[in-house]
C-alpha positions in Angstrom: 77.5 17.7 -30.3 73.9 17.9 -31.5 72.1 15.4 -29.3 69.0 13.6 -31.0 65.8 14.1 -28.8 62.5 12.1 -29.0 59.5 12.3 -26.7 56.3 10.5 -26.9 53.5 12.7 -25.6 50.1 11.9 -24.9 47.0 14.2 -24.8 45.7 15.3 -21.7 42.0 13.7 -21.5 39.9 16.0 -23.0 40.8 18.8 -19.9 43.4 20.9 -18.7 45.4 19.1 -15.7 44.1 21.6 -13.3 40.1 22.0 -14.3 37.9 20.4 -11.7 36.4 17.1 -13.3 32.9 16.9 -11.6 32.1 13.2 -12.0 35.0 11.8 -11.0 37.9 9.6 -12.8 38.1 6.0 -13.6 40.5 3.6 -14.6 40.9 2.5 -18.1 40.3 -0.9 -18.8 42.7 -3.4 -19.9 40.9 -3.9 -23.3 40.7 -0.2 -23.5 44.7 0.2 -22.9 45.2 -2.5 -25.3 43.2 -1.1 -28.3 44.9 2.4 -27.8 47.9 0.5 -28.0 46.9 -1.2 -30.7 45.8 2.1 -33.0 49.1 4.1 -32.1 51.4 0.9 -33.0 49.7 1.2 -36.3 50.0 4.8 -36.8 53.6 4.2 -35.4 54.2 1.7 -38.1 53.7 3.8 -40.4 56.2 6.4 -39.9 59.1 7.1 -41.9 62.7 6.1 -40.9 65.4 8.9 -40.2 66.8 9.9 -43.7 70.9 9.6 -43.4 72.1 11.9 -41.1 69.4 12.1 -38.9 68.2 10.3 -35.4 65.5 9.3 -33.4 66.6 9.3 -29.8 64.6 8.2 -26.6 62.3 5.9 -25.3 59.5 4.6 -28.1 57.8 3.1 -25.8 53.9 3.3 -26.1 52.1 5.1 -23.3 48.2 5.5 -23.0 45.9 7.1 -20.4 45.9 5.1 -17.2 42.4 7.3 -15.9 39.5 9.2 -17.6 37.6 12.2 -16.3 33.7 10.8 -16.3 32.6 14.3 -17.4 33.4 13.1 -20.9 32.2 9.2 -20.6 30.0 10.0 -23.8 33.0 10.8 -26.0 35.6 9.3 -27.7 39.1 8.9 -25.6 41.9 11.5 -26.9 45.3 9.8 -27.1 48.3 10.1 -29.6 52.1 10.7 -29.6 54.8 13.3 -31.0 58.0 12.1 -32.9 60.8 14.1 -33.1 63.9 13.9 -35.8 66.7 15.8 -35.4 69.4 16.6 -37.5 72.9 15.3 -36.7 74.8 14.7 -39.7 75.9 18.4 -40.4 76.8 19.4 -36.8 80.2 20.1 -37.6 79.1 22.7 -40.5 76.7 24.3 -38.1 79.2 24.4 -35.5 81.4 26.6 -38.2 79.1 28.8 -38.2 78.9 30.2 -34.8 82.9 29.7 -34.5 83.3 32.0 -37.6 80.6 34.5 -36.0 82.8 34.6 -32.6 86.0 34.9 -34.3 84.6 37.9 -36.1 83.1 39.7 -33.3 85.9 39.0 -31.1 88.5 40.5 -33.9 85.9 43.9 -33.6 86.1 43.7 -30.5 90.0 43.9 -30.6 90.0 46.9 -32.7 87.5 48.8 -30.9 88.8 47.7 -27.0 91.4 51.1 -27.0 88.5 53.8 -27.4 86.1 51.3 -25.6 88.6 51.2 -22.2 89.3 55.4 -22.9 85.8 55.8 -22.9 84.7 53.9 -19.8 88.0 55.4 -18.0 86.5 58.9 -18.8 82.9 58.2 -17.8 84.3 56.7 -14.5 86.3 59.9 -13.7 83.4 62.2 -14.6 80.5 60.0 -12.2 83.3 60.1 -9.1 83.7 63.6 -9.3 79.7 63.8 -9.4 79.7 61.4 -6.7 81.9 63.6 -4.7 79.6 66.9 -5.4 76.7 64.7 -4.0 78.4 63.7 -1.0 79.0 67.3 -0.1 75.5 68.1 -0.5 76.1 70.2 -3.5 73.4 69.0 -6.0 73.5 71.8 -8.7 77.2 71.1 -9.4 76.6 67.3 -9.7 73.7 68.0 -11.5 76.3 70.0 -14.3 77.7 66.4 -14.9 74.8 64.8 -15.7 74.6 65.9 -19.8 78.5 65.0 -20.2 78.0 61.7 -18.6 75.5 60.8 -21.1 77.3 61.6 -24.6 80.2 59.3 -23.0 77.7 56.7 -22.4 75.8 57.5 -26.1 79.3 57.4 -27.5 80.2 54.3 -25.7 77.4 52.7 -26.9 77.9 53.6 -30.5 81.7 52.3 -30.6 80.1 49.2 -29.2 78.1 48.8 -32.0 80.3 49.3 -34.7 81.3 46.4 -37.0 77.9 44.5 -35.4 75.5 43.4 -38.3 72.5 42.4 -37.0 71.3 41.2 -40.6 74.1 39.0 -40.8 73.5 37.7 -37.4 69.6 36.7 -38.1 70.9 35.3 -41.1 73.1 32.9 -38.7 70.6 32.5 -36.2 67.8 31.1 -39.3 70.7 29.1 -41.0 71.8 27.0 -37.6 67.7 26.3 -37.4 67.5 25.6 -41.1 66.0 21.7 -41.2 67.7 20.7 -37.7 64.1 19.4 -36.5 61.1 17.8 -38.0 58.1 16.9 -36.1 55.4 14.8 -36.4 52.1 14.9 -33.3 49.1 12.4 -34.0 46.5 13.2 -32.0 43.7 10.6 -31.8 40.1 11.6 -30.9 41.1 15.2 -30.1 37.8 16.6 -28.7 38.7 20.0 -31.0 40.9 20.5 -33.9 41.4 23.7 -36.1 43.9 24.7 -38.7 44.9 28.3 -38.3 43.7 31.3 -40.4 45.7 31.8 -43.2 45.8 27.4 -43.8 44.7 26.7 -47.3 43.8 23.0 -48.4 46.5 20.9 -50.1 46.4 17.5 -51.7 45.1 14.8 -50.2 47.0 12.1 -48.5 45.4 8.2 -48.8 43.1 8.1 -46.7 43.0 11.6 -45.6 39.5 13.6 -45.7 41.1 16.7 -45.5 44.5 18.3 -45.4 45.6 22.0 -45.1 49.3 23.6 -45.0 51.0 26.9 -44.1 54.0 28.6 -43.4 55.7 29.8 -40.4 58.5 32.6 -41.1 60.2 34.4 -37.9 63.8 35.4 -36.8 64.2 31.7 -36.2 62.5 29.4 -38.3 61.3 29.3 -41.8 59.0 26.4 -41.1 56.4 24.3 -43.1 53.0 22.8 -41.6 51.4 20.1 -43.4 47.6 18.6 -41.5 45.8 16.1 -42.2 42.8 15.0 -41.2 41.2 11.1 -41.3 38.0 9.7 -40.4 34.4 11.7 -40.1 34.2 15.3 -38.2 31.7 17.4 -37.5 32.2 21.5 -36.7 31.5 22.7 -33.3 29.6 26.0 -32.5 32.8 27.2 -32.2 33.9 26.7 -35.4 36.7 24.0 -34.6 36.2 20.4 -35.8 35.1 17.2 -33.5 35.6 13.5 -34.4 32.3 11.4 -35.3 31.9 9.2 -33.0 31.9 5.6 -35.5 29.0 3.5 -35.1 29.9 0.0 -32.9 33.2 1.2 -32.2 34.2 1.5 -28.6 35.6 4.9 -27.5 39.4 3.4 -27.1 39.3 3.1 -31.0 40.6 6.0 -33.5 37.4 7.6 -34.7 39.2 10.7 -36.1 42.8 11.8 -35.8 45.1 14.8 -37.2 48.4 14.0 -38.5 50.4 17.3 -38.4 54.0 17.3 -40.0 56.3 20.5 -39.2 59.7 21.2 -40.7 62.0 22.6 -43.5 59.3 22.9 -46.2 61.6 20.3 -48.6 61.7 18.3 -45.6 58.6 18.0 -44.7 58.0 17.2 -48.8 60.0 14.3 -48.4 58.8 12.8 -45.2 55.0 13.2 -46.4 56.0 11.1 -49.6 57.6 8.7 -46.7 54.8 8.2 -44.7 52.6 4.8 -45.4 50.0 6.3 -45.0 47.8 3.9 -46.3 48.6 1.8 -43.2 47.8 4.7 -41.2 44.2 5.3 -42.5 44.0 1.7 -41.2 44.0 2.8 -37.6 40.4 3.5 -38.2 39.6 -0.2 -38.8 
């Protein structure tokens, strides 16, 4: 059975766990917890039930960053959360899938077992007789069974691979991934940000300043990526994009955060047209 999965992950601050932060850490305030709190609730808010036949499972508890490197006092705090929906609905159907696939292989298998067993009877014979020539410290004779143990292993190898279509297989293997997950990470003050090469601008959500999608096509997926960007950024030296710091706000606040949406590309379709996103551009209030 297909179990629904959910994690709520936040954003290491601003460093890797294990690079040396030279000033120090600090606590966060309480009015600091309580306004991160406050931004991802909204941004929360604004997510999308699961359509029918989908879950949210886990703990939706909100976490925020109990400590802050001092190396990065001057900038805004990174925080956010991942949501993950899963696909439960069609288990059964998916399930089919990989039963039919077995019971197909295993019927090849059946057929071919005979000449597989002859094969591997014959190999054995041939590699204790060479055994035997090398125990007896003649090495040119068990030398002589070296070619003929090969074509029974090259001809092994080719009756094991009869009746196995590997198209067919990858076909499987993309269909039992085929809209089982969508994803959606907010990440709030990130201190870099950059859509991939390849990401060309889409239209804009309310609210957004800038959005960008692309596709991901492998053996295993066939995945869409919709991101969006809200609030004011400004591009490093490096080409990736910072949040502006907003004038008056305090650090805890959302002064620029990515909302990036992953899934079956009609999935991901409908979720964006689900999203109030409206409510989320009010984080940045």
């Amino acid at each position: 059975m297909l179990a629904a999965v959910f994690a709520l992950v936040i954003v290491a601050p601003r460093v890797a766990a294990d690079a040396p932060c030279n000033k120090g850490y600090r606590d966060t305030t309480a009015a600091e917890r309580a306004k991160m709190s406050a931004v991802l609730q909204t941004v929360k808010d604004a997510m999308p039930a699961p359509s029918p036949g989908w879950v949210i499972g886990g703990d939706e508890t909100i976490s925020v960053p109990q400590s802050l490197c001092q190396d990065y006092a001057l900038v805004p705090i990174d925080y956010g959360f991942s949501r993950l929906y899963r696909q439960v609905g069609d288990s059964e159907q998916r399930q089919k899938l990989i039963n039919d696939e077995s019971a197909r292989q295993a019927e090849a298998y059946k057929k071919k077992q005979p000449r597989l067993e002859a094969l591997q009877a014959k190999m054995e014979k041939l590699v204790a007789e060479q055994v035997a020539l090398i125990q007896k410290g003649d090495m040119a004779g068990a030398e002589k069974y070296s070619a003929p143990i090969a074509a029974i292993q090259e001809e092994y190898r080719q009756v094991a691979d009869e009746g196995v279509d590997e198209a067919a297989m990858a076909t499987i293997g993309k269909e039992m991934n085929r809209d089982l997950e969508l994803s959606i990470t907010v990440r709030v003050n990130p201190l870099t940000s950059r859509a991939p090469a390849g990401a060309k601008p889409v239209a804009l959500a309310t609210g957004a300043k800038s959005a960008y999608g692309w596709h991901v096509e492998d053996e295993n997926q066939s995945n869409d990526h919709a991101l969006y960007y809200f609030g004011s950024w400004f591009k490093r030296p490096d080409g990736t994009l910072q949040p502006m710091p907003r004038k008056g706000a305090p650090f805890s606040a959302a002064h620029g955060f990515t909302i990036e949406v992953i899934g079956d590309p009609e999935r991901v379709t409908k979720t964006l047209a689900a999203i109030d996103f409206a409510k989320v551009a009010a984080a940045l209030e």
